[in-house]
Short mmCIF file of the C-alpha atoms (twelve columns), coordinates in Angstrom:
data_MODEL
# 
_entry.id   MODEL 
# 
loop_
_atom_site.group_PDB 
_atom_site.id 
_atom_site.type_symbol 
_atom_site.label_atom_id 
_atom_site.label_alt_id 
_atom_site.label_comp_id 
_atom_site.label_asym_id 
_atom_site.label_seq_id 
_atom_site.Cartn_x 
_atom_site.Cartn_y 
_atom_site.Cartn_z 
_atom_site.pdbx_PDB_model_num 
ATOM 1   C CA . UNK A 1   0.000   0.000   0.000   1 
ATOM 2   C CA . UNK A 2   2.933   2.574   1.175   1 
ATOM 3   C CA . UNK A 3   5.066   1.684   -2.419  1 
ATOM 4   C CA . UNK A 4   1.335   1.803   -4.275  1 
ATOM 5   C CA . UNK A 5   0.497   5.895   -2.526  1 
ATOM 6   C CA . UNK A 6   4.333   6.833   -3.496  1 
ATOM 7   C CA . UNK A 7   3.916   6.087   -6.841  1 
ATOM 8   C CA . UNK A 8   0.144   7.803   -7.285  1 
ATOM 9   C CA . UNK A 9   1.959   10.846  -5.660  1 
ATOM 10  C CA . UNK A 10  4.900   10.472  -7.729  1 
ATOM 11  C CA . UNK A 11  2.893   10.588  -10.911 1 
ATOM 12  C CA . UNK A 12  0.155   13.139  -9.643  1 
ATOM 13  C CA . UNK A 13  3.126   15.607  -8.843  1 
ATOM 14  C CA . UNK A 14  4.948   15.081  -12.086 1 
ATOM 15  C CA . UNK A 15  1.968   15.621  -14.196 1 
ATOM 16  C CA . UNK A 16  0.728   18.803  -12.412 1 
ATOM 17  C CA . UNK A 17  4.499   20.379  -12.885 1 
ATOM 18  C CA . UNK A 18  4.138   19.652  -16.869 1 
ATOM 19  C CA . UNK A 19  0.828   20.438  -17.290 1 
ATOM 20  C CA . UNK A 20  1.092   23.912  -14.921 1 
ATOM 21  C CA . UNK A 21  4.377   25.499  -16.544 1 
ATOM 22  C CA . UNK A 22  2.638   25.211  -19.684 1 
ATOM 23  C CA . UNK A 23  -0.841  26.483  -18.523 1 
ATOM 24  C CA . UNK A 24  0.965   29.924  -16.782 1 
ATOM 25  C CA . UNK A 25  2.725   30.704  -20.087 1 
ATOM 26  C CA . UNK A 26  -0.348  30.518  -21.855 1 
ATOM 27  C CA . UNK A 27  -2.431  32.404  -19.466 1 
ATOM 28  C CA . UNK A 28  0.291   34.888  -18.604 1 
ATOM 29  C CA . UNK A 29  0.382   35.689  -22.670 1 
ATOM 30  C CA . UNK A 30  -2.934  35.622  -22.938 1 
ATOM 31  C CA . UNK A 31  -3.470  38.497  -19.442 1 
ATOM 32  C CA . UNK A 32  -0.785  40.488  -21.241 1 
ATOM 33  C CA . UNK A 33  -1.983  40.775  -24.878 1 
ATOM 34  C CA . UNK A 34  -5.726  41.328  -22.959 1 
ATOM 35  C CA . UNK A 35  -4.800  43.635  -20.527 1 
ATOM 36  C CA . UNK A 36  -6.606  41.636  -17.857 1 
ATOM 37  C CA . UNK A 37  -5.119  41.489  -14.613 1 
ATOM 38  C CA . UNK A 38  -7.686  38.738  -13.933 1 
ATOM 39  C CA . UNK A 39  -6.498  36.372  -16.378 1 
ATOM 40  C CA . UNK A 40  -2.563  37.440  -15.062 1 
ATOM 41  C CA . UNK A 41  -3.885  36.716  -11.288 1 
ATOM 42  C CA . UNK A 42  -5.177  32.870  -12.937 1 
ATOM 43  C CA . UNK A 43  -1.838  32.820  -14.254 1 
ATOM 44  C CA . UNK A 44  0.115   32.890  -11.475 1 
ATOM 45  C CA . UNK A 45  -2.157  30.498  -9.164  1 
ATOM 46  C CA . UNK A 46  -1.436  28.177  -11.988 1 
ATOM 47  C CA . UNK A 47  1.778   28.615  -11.462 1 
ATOM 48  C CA . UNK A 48  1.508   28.688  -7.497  1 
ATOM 49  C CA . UNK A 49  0.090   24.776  -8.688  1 
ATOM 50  C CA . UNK A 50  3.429   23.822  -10.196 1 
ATOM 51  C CA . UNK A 51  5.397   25.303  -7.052  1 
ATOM 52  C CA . UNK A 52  2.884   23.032  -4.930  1 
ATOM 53  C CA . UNK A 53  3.402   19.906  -6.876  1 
ATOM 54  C CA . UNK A 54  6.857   20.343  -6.459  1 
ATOM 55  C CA . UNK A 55  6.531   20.378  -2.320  1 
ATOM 56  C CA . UNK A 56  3.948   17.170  -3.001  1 
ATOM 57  C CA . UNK A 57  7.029   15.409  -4.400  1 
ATOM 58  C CA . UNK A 58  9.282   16.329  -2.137  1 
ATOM 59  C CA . UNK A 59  6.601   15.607  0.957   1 
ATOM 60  C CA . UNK A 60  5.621   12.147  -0.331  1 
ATOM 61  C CA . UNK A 61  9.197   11.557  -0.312  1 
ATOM 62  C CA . UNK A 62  9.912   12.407  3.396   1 
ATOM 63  C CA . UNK A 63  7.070   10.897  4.130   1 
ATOM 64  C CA . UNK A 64  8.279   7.450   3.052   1 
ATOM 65  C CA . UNK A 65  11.206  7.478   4.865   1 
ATOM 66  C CA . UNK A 66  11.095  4.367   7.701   1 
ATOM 67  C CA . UNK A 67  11.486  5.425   11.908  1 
ATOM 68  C CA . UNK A 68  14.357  6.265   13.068  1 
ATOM 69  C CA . UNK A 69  16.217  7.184   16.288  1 
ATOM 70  C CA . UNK A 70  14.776  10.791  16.165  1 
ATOM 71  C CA . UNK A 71  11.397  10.057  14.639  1 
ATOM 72  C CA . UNK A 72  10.253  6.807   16.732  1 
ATOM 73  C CA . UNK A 73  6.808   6.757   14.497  1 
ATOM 74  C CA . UNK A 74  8.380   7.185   11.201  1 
ATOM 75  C CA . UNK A 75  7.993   10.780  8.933   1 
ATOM 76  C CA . UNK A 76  4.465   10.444  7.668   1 
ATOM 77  C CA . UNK A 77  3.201   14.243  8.910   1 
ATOM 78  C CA . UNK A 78  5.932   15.508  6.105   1 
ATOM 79  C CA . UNK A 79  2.744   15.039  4.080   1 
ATOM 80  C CA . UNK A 80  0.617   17.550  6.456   1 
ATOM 81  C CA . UNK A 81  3.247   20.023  6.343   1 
ATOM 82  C CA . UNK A 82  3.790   19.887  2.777   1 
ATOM 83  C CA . UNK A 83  0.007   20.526  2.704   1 
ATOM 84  C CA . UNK A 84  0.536   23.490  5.085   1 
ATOM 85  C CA . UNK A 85  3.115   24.976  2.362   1 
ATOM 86  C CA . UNK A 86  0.399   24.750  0.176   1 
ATOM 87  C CA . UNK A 87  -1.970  26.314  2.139   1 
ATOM 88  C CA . UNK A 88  0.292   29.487  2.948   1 
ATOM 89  C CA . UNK A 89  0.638   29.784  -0.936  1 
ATOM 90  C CA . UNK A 90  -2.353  29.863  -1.441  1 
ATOM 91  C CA . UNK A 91  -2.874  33.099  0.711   1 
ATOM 92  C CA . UNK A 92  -0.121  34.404  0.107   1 
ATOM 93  C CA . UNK A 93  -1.468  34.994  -3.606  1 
ATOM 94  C CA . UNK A 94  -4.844  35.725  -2.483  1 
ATOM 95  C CA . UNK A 95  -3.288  38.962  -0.990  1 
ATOM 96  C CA . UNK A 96  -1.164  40.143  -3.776  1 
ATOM 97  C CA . UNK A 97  -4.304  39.834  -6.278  1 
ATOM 98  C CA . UNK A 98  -6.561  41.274  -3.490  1 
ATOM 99  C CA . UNK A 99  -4.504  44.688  -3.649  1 
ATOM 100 C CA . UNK A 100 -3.671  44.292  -7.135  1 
ATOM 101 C CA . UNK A 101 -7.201  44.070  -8.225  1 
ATOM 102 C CA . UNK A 102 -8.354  46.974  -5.727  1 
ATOM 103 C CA . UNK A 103 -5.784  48.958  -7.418  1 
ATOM 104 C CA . UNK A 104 -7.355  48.547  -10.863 1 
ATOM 105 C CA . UNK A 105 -10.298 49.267  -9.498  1 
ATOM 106 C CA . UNK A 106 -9.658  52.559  -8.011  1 
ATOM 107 C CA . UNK A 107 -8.156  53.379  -11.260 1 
ATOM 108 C CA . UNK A 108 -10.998 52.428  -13.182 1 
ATOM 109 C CA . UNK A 109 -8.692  50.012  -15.709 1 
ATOM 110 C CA . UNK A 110 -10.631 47.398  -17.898 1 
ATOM 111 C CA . UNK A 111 -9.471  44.686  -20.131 1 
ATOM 112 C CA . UNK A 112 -9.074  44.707  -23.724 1 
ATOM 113 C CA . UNK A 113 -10.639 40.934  -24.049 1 
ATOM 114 C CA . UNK A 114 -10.675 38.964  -27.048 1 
ATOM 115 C CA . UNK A 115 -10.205 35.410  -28.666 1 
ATOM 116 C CA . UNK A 116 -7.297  34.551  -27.583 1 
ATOM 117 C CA . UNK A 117 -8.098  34.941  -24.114 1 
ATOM 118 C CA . UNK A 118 -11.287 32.891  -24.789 1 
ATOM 119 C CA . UNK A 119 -9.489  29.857  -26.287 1 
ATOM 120 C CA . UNK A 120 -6.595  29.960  -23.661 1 
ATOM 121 C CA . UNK A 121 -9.394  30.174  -20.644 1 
ATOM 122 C CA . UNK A 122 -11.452 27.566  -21.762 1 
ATOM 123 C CA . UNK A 123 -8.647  24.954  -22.480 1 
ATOM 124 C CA . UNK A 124 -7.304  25.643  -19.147 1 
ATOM 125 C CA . UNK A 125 -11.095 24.998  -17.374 1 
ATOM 126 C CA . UNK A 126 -10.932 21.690  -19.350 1 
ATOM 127 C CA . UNK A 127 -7.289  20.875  -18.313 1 
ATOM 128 C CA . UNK A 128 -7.179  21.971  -14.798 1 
ATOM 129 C CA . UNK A 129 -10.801 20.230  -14.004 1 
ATOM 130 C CA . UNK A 130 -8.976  16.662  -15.601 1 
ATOM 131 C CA . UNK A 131 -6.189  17.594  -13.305 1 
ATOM 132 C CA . UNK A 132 -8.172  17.929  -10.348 1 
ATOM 133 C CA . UNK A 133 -10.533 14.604  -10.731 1 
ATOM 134 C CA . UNK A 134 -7.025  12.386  -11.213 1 
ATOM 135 C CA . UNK A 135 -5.739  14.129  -8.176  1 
ATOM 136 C CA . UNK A 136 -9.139  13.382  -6.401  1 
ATOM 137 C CA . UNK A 137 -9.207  9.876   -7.864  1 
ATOM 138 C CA . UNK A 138 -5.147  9.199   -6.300  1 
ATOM 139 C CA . UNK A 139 -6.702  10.284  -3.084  1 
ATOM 140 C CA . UNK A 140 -9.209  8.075   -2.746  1 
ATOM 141 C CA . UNK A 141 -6.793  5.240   -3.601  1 
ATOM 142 C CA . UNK A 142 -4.345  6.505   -1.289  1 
ATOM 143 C CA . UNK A 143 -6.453  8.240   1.221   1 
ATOM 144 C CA . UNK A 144 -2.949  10.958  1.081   1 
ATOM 145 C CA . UNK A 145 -4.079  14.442  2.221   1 
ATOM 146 C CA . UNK A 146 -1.364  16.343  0.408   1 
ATOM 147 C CA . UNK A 147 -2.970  14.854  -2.990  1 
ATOM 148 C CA . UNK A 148 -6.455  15.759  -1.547  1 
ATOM 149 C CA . UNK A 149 -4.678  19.540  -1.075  1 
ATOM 150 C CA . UNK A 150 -3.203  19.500  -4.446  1 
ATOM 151 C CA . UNK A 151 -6.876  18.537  -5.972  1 
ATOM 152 C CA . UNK A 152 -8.209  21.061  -4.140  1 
ATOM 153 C CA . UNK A 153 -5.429  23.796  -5.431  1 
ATOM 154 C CA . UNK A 154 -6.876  22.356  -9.351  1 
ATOM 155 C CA . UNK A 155 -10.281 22.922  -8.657  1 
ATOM 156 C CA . UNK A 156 -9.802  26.368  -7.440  1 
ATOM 157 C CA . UNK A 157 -7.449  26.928  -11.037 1 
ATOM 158 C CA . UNK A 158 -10.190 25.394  -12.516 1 
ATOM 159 C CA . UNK A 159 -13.623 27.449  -10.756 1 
ATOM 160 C CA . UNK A 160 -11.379 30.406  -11.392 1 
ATOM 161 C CA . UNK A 161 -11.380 30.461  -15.006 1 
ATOM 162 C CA . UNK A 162 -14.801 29.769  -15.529 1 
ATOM 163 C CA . UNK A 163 -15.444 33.097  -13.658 1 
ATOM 164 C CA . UNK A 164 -12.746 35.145  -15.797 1 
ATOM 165 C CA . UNK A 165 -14.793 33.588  -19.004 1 
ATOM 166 C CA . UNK A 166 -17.684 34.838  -17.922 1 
ATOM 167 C CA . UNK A 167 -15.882 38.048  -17.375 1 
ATOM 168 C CA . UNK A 168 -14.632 37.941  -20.865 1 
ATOM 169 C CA . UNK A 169 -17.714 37.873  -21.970 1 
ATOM 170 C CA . UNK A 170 -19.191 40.383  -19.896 1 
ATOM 171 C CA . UNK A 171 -15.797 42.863  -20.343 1 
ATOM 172 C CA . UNK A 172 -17.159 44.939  -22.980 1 
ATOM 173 C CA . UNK A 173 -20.426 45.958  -21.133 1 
ATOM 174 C CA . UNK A 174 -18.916 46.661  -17.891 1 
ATOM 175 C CA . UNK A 175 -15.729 48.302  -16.836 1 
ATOM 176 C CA . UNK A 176 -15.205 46.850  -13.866 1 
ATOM 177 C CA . UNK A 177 -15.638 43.752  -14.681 1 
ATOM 178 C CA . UNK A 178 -12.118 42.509  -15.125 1 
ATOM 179 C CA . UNK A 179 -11.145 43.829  -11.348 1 
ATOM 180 C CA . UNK A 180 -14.650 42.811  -9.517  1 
ATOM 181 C CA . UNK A 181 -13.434 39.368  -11.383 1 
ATOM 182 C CA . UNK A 182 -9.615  39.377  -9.863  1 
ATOM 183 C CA . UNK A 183 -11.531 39.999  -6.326  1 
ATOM 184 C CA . UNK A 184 -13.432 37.147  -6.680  1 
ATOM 185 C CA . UNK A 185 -10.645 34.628  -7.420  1 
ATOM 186 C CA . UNK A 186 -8.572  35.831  -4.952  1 
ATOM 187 C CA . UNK A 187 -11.627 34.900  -2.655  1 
ATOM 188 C CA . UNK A 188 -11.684 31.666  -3.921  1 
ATOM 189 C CA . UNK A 189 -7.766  30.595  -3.675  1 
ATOM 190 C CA . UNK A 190 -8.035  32.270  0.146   1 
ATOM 191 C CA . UNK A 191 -11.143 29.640  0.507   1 
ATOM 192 C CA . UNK A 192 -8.970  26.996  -0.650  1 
ATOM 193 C CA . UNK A 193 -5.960  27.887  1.799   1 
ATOM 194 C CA . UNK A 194 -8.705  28.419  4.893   1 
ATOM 195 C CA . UNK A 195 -9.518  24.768  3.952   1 
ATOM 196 C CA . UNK A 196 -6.226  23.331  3.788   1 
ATOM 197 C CA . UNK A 197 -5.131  25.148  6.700   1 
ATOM 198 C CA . UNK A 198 -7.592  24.069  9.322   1 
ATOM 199 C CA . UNK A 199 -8.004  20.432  7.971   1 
ATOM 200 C CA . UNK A 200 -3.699  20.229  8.502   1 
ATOM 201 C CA . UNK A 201 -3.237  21.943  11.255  1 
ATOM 202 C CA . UNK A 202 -5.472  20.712  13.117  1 
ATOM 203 C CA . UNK A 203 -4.034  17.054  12.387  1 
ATOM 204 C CA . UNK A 204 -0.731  18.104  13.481  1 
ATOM 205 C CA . UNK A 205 -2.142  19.498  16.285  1 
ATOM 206 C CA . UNK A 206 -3.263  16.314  17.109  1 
ATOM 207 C CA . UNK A 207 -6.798  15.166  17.095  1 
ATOM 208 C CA . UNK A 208 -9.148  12.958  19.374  1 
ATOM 209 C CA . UNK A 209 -10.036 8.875   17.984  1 
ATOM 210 C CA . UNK A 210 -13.036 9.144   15.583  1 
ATOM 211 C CA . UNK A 211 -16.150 8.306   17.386  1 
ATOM 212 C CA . UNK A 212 -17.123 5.423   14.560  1 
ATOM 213 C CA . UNK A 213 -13.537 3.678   15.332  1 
ATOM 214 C CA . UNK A 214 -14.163 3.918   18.918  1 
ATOM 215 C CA . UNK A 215 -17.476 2.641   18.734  1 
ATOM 216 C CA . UNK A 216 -16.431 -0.221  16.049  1 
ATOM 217 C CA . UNK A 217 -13.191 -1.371  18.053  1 
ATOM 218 C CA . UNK A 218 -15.640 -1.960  20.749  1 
ATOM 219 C CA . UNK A 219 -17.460 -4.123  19.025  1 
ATOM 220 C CA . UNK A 220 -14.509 -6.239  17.850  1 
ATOM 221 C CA . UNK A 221 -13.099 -6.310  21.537  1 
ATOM 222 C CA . UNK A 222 -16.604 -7.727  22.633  1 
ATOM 223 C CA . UNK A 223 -16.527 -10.490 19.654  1 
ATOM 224 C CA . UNK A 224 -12.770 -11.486 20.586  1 
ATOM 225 C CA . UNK A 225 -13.425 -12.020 24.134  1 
ATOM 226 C CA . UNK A 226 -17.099 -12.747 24.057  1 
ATOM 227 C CA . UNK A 227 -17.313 -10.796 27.652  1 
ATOM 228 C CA . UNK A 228 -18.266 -7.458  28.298  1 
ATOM 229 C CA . UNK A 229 -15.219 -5.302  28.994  1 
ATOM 230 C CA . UNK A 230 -14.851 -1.714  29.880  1 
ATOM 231 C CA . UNK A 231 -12.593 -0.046  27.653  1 
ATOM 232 C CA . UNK A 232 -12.504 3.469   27.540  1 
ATOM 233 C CA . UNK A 233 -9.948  6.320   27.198  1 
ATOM 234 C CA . UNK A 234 -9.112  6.074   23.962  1 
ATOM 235 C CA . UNK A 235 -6.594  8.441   22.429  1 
ATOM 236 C CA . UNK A 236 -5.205  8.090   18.480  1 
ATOM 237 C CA . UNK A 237 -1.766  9.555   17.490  1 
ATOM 238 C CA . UNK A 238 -1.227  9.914   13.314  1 
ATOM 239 C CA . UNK A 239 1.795   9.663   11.654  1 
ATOM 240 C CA . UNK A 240 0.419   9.860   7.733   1 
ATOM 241 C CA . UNK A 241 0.086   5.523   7.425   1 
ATOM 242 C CA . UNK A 242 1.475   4.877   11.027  1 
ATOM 243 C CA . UNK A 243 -1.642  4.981   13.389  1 
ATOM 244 C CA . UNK A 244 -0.895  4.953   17.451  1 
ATOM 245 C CA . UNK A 245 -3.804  3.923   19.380  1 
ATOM 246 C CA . UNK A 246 -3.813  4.329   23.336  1 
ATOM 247 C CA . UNK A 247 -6.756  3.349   25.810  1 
ATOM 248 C CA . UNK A 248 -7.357  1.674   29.012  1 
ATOM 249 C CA . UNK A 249 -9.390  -1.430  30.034  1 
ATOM 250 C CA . UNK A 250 -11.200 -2.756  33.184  1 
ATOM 251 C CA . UNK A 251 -10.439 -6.180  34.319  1 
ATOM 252 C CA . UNK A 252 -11.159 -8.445  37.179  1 
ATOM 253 C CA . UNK A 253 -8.996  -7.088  40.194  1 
ATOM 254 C CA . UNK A 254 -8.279  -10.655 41.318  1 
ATOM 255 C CA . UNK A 255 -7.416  -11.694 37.621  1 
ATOM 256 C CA . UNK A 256 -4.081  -13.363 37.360  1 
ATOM 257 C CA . UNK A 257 -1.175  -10.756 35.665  1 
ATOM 258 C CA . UNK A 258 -0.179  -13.414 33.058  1 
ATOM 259 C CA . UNK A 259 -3.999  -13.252 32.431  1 
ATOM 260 C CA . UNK A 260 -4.255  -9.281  32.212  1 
ATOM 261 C CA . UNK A 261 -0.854  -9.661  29.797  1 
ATOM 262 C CA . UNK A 262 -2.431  -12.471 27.380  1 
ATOM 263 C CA . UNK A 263 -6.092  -10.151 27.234  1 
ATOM 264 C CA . UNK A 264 -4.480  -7.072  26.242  1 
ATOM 265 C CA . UNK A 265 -2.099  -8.523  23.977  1 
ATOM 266 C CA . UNK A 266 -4.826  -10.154 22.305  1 
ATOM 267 C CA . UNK A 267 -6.935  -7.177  21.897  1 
ATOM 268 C CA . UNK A 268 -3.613  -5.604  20.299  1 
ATOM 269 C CA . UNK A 269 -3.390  -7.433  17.770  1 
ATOM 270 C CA . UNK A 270 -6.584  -7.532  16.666  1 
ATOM 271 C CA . UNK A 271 -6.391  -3.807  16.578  1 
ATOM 272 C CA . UNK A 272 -3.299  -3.966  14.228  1 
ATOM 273 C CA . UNK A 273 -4.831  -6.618  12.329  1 
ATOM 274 C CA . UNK A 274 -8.162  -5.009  11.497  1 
ATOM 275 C CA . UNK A 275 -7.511  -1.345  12.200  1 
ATOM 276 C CA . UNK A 276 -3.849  -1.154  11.321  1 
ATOM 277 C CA . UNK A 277 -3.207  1.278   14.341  1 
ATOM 278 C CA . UNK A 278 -0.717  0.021   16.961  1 
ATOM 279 C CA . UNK A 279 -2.288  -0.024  20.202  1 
ATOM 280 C CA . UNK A 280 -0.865  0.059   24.006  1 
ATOM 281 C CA . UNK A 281 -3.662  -0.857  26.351  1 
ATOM 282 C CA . UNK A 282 -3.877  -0.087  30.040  1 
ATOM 283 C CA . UNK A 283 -5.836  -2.269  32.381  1 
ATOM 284 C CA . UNK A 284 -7.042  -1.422  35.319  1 
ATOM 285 C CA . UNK A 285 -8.605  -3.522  37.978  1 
ATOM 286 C CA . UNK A 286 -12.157 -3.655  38.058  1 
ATOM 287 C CA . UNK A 287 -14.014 -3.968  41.456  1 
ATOM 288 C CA . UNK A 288 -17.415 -4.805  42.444  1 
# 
């Protein structure tokens, strides 16, 4: 599974740099000849896309490394910072064309719009929407949040150039169009940053275990032992692949210890076996 994600992230980030570079030449070309710093603002977020892909290979490679001395559970949250990098990209662009498209505004600019913008905007909605759906498709393989992040950072490409076509069309009725149009994008890629933000910080933050594993490990515990037992406390540490699982049990107080050992290293490996999360389990001694 780990050799099977490396290679969908592999060939996710490789495509994205080809297809990207070629996509911000294009659209940077077209925003000059135009006049349209709407169409130069899509540019560079398609070029922010290329930057990104490069930090997706370079995450999924640190992510792969095995544990070491220093890193006990292995390097998989290289993948959740990566995503981070991402996200700060994002924003950091969403600014620039924020004040950049204020500025046009206030100097009442518009954009001189014509086929060539048309052709180059609509080919890069058809390529950037193909570019998101294989990134979305790798994910779901891989379940590998810096190739959900990068899907994400397509889509947004993508939504954004359907609004500058409409604002192509629009640009010779309306003035304003072209910087109202740069706002709006700029709203979108900060969206898209917002979303990668929380999502990855939050994981590195650490979060609680997931109320349906809780309630399903549970379950299994009851079916391995065929006896009620209390377990409770749970607490789930993740490492991108590498799961850590932590929670405490109630046992008979006058049990035997070799007992206790045998219960909770049965329970354990079930865990690994069905959940894939390495668990430590606590007992405690139960008393009526």
């Amino acid at each position: 599974m780990k050799s099977s994600k490396h290679k969908y992230i592999i060939r996710e980030g490789w495509v994205s740099i080809i297809a990207n570079t070629l996509l911000f030449f294009l659209k940077y070309w077209a925003g000059i000849v135009s006049g349209s710093i709407a169409l130069i603002a899509d540019a560079w977020h398609t070029l922010t896309d290329s930057v990104s892909s490069v930090i997706v290979l370079i995450g999924g490679r640190l992510s792969r490394k095995p544990a070491d001395d220093d890193h006990p559970f292995g390097h998989g949250r290289a993948e959740h910072i990566a995503a981070i990098i991402i996200g700060v990209l994002l924003a950091i662009v969403a600014f620039d064309f924020t004040i950049s498209a204020y500025e046009k505004l206030v100097s009442r600019q518009s954009g001189n719009f014509g086929t060539i913008a048309i052709v180059v905007t609509i080919a890069s909605i058809v390529i950037k929407e193909a570019m998101a759906q294989y990134a979305l498709y790798a994910y779901r393989k891989t379940g590998s949040s810096i190739l959900k992040a990068d899907a994400w950072h397509h889509r947004t490409d993508s939504l954004s150039s359907v609004i500058i076509l409409v604002g192509i069309l629009l640009g010779k009725y309306f003035w304003w169009i072209d910087g109202v149009l740069a706002l709006v994008v700029a709203l979108m890629i900060a969206y898209a940053s917002f979303e990668i933000l929380s999502q990855e910080i939050k994981s590195l933050l650490g979060e609680d275990a997931y109320p349906d594993d809780i309630e399903a490990i549970t379950k299994e515990v009851y079916l391995l032992l065929q006896r009620e037992v209390y377990i409770h406390h749970f607490h789930q540490h993740r490492y991108g692949d590498h799961n850590e699982l932590s929670c405490h049990i109630k046992l008979p107080a006058e049990m035997p210890l070799e007992e206790v050992h045998n219960i909770c290293t049965q329970i354990e490996g079930m865990i690994l076996a069905k959940f894939n999360m390495v668990a430590t389990i606590h007992p405690e001694p139960l008393r009526k």
